[in-house]
C-alpha positions as CSV (number, residue, x, y, z in Angstrom):
1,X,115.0,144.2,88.4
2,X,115.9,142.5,91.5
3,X,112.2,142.0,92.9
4,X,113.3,143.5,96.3
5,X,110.5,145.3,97.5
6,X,112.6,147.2,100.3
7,X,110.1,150.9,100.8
8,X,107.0,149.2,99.1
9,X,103.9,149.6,101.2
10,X,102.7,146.8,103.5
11,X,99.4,145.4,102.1
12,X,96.6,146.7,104.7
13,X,95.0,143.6,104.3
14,X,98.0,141.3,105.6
15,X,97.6,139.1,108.8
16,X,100.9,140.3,110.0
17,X,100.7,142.6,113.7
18,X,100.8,146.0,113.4
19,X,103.3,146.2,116.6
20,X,105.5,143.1,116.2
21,X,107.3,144.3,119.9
22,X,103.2,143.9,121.6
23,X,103.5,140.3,119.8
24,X,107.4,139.3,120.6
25,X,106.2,140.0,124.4
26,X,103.1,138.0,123.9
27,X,104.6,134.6,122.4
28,X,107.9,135.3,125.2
29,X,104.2,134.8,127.9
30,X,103.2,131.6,125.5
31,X,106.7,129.7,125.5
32,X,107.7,130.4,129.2
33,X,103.7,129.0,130.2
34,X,104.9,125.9,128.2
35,X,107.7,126.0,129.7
36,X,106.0,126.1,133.1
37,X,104.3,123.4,131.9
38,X,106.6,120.8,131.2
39,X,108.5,121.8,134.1
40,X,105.6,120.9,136.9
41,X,104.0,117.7,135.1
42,X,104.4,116.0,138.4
43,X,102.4,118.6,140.2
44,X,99.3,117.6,137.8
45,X,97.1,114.9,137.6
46,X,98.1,112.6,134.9
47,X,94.7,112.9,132.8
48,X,90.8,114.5,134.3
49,X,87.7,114.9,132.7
50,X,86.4,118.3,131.1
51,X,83.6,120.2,133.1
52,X,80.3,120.7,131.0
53,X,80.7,124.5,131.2
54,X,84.7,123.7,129.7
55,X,83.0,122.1,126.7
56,X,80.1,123.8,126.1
57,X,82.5,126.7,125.1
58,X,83.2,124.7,122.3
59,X,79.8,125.3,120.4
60,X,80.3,128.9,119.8
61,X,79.4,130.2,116.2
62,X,82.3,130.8,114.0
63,X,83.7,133.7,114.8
64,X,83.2,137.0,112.4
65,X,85.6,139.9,114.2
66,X,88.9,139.4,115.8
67,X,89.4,138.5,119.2
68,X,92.6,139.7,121.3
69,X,95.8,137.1,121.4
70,X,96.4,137.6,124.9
71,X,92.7,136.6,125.5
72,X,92.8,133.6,123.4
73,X,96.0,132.2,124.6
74,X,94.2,132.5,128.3
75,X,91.3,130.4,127.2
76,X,93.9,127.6,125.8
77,X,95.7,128.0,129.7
78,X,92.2,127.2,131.5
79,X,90.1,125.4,128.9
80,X,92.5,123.2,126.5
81,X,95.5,122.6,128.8
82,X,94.1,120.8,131.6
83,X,92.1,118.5,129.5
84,X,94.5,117.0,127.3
85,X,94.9,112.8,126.8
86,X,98.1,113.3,129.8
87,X,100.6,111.6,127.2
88,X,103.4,113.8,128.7
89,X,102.9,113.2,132.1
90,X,105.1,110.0,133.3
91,X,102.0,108.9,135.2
92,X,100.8,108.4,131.5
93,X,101.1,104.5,130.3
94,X,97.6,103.5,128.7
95,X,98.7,103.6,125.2
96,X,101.8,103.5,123.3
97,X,102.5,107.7,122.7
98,X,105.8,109.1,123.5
99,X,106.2,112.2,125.9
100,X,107.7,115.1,123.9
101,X,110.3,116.9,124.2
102,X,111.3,120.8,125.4
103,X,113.4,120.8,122.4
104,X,110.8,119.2,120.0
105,X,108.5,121.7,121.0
106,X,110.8,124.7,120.5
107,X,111.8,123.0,116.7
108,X,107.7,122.7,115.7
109,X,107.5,126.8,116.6
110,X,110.5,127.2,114.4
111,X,108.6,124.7,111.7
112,X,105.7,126.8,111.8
113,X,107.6,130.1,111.7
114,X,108.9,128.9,108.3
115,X,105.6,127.5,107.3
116,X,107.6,125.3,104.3
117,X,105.5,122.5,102.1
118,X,108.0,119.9,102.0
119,X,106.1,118.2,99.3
120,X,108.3,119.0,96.9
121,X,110.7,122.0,95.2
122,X,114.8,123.0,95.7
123,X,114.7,123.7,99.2
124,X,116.9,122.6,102.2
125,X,113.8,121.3,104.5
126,X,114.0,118.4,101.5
127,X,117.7,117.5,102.4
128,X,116.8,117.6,106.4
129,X,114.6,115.0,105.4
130,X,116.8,112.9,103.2
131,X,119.5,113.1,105.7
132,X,116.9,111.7,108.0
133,X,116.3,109.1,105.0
134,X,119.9,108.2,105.3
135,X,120.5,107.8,109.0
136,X,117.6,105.3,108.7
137,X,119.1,103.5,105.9
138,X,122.6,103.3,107.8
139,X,120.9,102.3,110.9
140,X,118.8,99.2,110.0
141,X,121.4,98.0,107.6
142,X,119.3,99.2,104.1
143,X,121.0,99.9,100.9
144,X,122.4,103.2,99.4
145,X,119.4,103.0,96.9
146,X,116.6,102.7,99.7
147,X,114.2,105.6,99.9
148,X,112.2,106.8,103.2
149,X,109.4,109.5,103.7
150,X,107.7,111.0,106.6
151,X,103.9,110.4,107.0
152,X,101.5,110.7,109.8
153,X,102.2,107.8,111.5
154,X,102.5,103.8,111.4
155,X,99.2,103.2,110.0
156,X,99.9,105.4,107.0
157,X,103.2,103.9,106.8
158,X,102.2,100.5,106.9
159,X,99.3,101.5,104.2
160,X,102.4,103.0,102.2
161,X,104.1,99.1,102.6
162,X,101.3,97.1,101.3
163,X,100.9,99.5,98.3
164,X,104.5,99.2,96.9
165,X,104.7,95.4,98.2
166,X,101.4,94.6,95.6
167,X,102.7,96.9,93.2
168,X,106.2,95.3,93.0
169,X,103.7,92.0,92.7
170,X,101.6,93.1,89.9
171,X,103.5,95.8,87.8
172,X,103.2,98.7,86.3
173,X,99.8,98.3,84.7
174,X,98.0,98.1,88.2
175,X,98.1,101.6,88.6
176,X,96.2,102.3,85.1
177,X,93.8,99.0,84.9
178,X,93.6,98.6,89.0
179,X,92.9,95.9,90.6
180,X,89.7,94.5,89.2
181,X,92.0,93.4,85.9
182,X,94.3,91.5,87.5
183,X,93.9,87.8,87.6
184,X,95.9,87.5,90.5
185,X,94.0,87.0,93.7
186,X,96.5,88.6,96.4
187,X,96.8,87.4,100.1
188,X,98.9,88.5,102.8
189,X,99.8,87.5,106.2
190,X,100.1,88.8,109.8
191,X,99.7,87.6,113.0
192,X,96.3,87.7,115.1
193,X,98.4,89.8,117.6
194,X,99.4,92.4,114.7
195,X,98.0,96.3,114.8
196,X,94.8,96.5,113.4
197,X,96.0,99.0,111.1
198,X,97.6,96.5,108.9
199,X,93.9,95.1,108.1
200,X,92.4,98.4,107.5
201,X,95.8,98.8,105.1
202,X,94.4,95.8,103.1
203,X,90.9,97.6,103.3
204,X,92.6,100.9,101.9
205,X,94.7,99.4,99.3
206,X,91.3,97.9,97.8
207,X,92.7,94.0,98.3
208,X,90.2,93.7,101.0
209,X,90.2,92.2,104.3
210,X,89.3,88.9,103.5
211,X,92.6,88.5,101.7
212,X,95.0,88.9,105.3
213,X,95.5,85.9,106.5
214,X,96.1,86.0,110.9
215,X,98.5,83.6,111.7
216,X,98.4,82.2,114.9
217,X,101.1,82.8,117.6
218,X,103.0,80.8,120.6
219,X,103.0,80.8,124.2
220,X,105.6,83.8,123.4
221,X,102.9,85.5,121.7
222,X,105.1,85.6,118.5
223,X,103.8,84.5,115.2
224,X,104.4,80.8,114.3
225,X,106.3,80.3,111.7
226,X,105.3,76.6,111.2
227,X,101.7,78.0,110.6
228,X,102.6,80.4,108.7
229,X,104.1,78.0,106.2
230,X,101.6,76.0,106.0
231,X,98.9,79.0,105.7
232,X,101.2,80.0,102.7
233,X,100.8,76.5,100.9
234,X,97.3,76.3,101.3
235,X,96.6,79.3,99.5
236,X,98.8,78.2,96.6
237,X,97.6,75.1,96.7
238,X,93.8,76.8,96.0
239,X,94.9,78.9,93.6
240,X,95.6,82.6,95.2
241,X,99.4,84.4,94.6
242,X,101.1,85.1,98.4
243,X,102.9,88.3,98.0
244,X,103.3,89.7,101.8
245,X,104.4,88.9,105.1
246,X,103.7,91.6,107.7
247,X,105.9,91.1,111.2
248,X,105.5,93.4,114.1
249,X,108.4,94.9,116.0
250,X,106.3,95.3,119.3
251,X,103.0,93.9,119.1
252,X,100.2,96.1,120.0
253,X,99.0,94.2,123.1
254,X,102.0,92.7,124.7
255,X,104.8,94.2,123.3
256,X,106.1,91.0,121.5
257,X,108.7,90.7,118.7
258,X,108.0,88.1,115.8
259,X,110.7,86.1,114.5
260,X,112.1,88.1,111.9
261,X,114.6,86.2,110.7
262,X,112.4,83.0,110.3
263,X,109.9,85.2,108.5
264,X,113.1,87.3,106.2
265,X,113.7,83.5,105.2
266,X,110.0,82.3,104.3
267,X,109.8,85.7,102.7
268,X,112.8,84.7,100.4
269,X,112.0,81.5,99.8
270,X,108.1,82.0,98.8
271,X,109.6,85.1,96.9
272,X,107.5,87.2,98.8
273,X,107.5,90.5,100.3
274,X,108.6,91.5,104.1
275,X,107.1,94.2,105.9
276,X,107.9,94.8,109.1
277,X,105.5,96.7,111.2
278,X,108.0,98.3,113.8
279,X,105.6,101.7,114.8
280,X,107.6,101.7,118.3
281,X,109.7,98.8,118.7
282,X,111.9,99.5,115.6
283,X,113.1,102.0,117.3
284,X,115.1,100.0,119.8
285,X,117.8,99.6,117.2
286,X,119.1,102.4,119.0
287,X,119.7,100.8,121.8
288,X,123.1,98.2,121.6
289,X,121.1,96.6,124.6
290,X,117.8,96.2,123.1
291,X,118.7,95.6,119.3
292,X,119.3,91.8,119.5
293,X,115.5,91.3,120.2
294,X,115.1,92.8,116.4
295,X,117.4,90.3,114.4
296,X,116.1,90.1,111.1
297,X,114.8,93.2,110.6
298,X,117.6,94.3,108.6
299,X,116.1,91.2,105.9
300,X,113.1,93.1,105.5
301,X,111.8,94.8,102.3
302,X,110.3,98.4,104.4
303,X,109.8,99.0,107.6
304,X,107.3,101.5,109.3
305,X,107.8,103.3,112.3
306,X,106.9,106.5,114.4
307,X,109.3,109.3,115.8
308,X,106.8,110.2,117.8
309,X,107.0,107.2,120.3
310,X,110.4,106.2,121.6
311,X,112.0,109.0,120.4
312,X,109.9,111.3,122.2
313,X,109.7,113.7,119.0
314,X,106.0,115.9,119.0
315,X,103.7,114.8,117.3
316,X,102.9,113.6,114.5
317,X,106.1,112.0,112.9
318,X,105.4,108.6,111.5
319,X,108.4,107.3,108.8
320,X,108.3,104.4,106.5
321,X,111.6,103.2,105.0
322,X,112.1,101.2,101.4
323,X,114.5,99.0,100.8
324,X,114.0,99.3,97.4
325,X,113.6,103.0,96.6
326,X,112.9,102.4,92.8
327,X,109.5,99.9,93.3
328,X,108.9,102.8,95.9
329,X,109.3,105.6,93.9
330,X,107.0,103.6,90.6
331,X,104.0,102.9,93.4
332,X,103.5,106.9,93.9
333,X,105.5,109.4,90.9
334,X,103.1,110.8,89.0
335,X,103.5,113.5,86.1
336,X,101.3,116.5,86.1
337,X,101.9,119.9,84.3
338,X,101.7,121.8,87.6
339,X,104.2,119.4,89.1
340,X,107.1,119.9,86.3
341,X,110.3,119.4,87.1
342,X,113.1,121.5,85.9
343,X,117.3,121.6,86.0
344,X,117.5,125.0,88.0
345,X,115.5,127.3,90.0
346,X,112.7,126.7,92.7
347,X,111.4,123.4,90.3
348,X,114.4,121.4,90.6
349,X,116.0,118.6,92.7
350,X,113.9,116.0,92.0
351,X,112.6,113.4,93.5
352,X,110.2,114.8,96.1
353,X,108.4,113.0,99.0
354,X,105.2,114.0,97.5
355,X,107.0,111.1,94.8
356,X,107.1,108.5,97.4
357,X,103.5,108.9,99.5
358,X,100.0,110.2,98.4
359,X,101.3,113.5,99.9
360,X,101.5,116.4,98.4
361,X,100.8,119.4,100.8
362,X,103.1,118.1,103.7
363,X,104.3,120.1,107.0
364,X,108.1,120.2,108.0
365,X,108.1,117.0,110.5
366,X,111.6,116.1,109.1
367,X,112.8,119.3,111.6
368,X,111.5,118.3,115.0
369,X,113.2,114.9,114.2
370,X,116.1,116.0,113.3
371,X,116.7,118.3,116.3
372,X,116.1,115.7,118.4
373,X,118.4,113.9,116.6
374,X,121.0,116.1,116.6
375,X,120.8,117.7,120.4
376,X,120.2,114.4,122.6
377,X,121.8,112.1,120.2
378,X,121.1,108.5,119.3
379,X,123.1,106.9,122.1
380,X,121.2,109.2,125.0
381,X,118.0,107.7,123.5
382,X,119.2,104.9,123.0
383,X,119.9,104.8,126.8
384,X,116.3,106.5,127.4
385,X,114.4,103.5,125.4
386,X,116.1,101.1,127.1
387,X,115.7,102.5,130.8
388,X,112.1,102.0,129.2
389,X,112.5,98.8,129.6
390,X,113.9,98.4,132.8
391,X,111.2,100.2,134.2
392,X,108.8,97.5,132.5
393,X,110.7,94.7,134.4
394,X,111.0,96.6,137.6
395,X,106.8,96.6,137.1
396,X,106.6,93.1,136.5
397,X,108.8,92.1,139.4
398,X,106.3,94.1,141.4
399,X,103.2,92.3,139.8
400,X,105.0,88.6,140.0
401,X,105.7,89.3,143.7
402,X,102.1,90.3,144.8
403,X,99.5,87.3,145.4
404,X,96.9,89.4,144.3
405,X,98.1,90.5,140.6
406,X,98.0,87.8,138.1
407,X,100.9,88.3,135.2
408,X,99.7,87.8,131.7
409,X,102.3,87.9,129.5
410,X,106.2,88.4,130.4
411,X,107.7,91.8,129.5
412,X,109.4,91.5,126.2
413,X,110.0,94.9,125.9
414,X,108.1,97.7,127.6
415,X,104.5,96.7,128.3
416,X,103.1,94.8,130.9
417,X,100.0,93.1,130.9
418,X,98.7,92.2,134.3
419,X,95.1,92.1,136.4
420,X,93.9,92.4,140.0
421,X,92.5,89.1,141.1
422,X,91.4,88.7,144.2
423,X,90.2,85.0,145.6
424,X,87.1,83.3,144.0
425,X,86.7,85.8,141.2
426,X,85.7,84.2,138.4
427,X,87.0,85.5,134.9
428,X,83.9,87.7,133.9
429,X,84.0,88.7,137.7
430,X,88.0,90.0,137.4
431,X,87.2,91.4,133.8
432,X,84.1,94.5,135.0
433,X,86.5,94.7,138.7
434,X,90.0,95.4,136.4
435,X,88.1,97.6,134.1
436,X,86.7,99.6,136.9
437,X,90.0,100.0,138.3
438,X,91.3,101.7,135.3
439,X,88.6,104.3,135.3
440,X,89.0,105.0,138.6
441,X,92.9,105.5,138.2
442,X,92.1,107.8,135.3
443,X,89.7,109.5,137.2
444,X,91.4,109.7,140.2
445,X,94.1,111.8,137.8
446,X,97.1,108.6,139.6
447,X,98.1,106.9,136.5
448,X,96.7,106.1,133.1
449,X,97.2,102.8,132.1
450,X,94.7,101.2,129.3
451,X,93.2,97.6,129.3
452,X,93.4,95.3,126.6
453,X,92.4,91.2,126.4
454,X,95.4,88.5,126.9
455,X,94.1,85.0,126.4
456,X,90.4,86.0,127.0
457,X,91.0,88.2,130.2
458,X,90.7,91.6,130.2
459,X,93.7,93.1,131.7
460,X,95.0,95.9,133.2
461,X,98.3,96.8,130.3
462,X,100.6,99.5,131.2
463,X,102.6,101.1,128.1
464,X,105.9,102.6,129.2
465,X,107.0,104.8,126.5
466,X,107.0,108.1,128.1
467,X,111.1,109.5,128.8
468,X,110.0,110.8,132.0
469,X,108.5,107.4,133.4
470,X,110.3,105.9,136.4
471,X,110.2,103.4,139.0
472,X,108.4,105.3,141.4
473,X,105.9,106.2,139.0
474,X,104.9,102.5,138.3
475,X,105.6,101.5,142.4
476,X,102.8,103.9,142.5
477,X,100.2,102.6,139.8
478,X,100.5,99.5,141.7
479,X,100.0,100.3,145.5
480,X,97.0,102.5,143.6
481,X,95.6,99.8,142.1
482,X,96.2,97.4,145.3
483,X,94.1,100.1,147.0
484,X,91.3,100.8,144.7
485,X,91.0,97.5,143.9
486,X,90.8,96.0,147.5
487,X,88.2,98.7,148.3
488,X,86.1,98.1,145.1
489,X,86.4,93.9,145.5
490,X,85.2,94.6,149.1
491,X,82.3,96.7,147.6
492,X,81.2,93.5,145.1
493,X,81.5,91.0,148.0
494,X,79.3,92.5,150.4
């Protein structure tokens, strides 16, 4: 018996189309209106607000019969389209989301066609993802035995970090007797510029917030090393056990780079553990230009990054690698009857990513990463992250040669933190005229940058992380924000 079932009949109850050639036409309409798309971003406004009506659509009951495809995909074109967050529009630099990619989109339809759970089993969507696992390795200098797994995104990788970096600390039994038997009182350490994900990874992980330790930084905005140290030997000194350093590879505000070789050697010296938080700046280590700004984070113990930033890949696509894939694979294998491994058939070729993450039902992000990969190359994005940068400097220059913008912080990498400040504003003046600004750009549909605070001034912070961002686009977020923002300071004065 061969289990083909060639002449068997179809089940009537299957969510397959009864004319596949009415539904081959209808997904030809789909991709070529995403195509479309893509293709006239510039035509668009970057980012405007959803009518009432658009959202009130949105309350319906839950459908009970079937609705027509052709219909549905009509109400995506006039009621989900045009509203979106505007990441993929080079006018888009608020926050730090990559742009997408033509190709990445055409790699998540074939994803979804093969509908895989790459949580586990002998399947090839496992080795795209371990090849992915290796190019990692290879490029940020890790050992043959270091393991890597796809996850949501940074803050789920750095979660991941802080669990094997306290296991690795307190053994095996942790996992039975948890926390609340250990006599160890665990701290870590970041700086006061780091993602507020790593806090809520210390809140997750059940060691609390209390136990992070935010390590002041420089007039660099980097994290001090010197304070650091001596943060370190104060807990000691009071009794608590150190265990992790967390550095950031592109801090959230400014874009900074801590000193990752001074932290590798307090990490080694204290015996602790080093994670680096790299969600998009890791990813300049494909970049020969940019790669020098990350020495030292070939020293670390796991990094955590996103795909789905600099490298332009859909979302989501989060990765976080392990330089030690044996502490990585202790902190999450588990053995269950239903999870049985075996030599041959669809049970084999163990370990799984479900062994290294609290995943077990995962989609196939590994493909849309690996065709990007694979068609552009790491050198062409290399060259596309970098150009990233130059675009940051070319929007500094601009901002540093204009009396009326006040720079906040230099451009290490790609974000620029900057505010309008006209004559005799006083700082909670600037703050409510610079925050008014950015609504206005957003709602003008010009540019989307975000604000954020440097040094106790809000600020107007634009994120260049987008591919199709260039110096016209950021020439014209400034003469916008030269215009709005002389019109609106005339408004306060008078």
């Amino acid at each position: 018996m061969t289990g083909n079932a060639v002449g068997a009949v179809p089940n009537q109850d299957s969510l397959d189309p009864a004319d596949w050639t009415a539904l081959r036409s209808q997904g030809h309409r789909m991709l070529d209106d995403m195509f479309d798309y893509l293709a006239t971003l510039r035509e668009r406004p970057v980012w405007q607000p959803a009518p009432d009506a658009v959202r009130g659509r949105f309350s319906q009951d839950l459908p009970r019969g079937a609705s027509d495809l052709g219909e549905i995909h009509a109400r995506f074109m006039s009621e989900i389209l045009p509203y979106g967050v505007g990441n993929v529009h080079p006018g888009f630099m608020g926050w730090v989301q990559g742009g997408g990619t033509a190709v990445g989109m055409l790699a998540e339809t074939l994803a979804a066609g093969l509908n895989a759970n790459v949580g586990g089993r002998n399947q090839i969507p496992l080795e795209v993802e371990r090849q992915i696992t290796r190019w990692m390795r290879d490029l940020f200098g890790f050992p043959e035995s270091a393991s890597g797994v796809f996850v949501t995104g940074t803050s789920m990788a750095n979660l991941i970090g802080v669990l094997v970096a306290s296991r690795a600390r307190l053994g095996a039994q942790v996992r039975s007797k948890g926390l609340a038997a250990q006599a160890q009182r665990l701290v870590a350490y970041t700086s006061v510029s780091a993602h507020g994900c790593v806090s809520q990874a210390m809140d997750l992980s059940g060691l609390g917030t209390d136990a992070l330790r935010l390590i002041p930084i420089g007039a660099d905005f980097r994290m001090q090393p010197q304070a650091l140290r001596a943060a370190i030997a104060a807990d000691r000194q009071a009794g608590c056990t150190p265990f992790l350093i967390v550095g950031s590879a592109g801090t959230v505000d400014v874009g900074a780079v801590d000193p990752l070789s001074e932290l590798a050697d307090i990490a080694r010296q204290e015996g602790m553990w080093l994670h680096v938080d790299g969600a998009f700046g890791a990813m300049a280590m494909l970049s020969p230009e940019l790669a020098p700004k990350l020495a030292g984070i070939e020293r670390a113990d796991s990094i955590a990054f996103d795909f789905h930033k600099w490298v332009q890949v859909p979302y989501d696509a989060g990765f976080v690698l392990v330089r030690d894939g044996q502490q990585h694979l202790d902190t999450f294998a588990a053995d269950a009857a239903y999870l049985k491994r075996e030599t041959r058939g669809i049970a084999g070729d163990s370990p799984w990513p479900c062994d290294f993450g609290p995943d077990l039902s995962r989609g196939f992000r590994a493909l849309k990463t690996w065709f990007t990969l694979q068609v552009y190359g790491a050198d062409a994005l290399g060259r596309s992250i970098a150009n990233s940068c130059r675009v940051a400097r070319h929007l500094e220059a601009r901002v540093r040669a204009e009396p009326l913008f006040e720079l906040l912080a230099p451009a290490s990498l790609n974000i620029v933190c900057f505010r309008y400040l006209p004559a005799g504003f006083e700082t909670e003046q600037a703050d409510q005229l610079n925050a008014a600004i950015v609504v206005a750009l957003h709602e003008a549909g010009v540019a989307a940058p975000s604000t954020t605070t440097v040094d106790g001034k809000l600020v107007i912070r634009a994120a260049i992380v987008n591919h199709r961002t260039g110096t016209a686009d950021v020439d014209r977020l400034v003469d916008a924000v030269l215009e709005i923002g002389q019109r609106m300071a005339a408004q306060v004065a008078r």
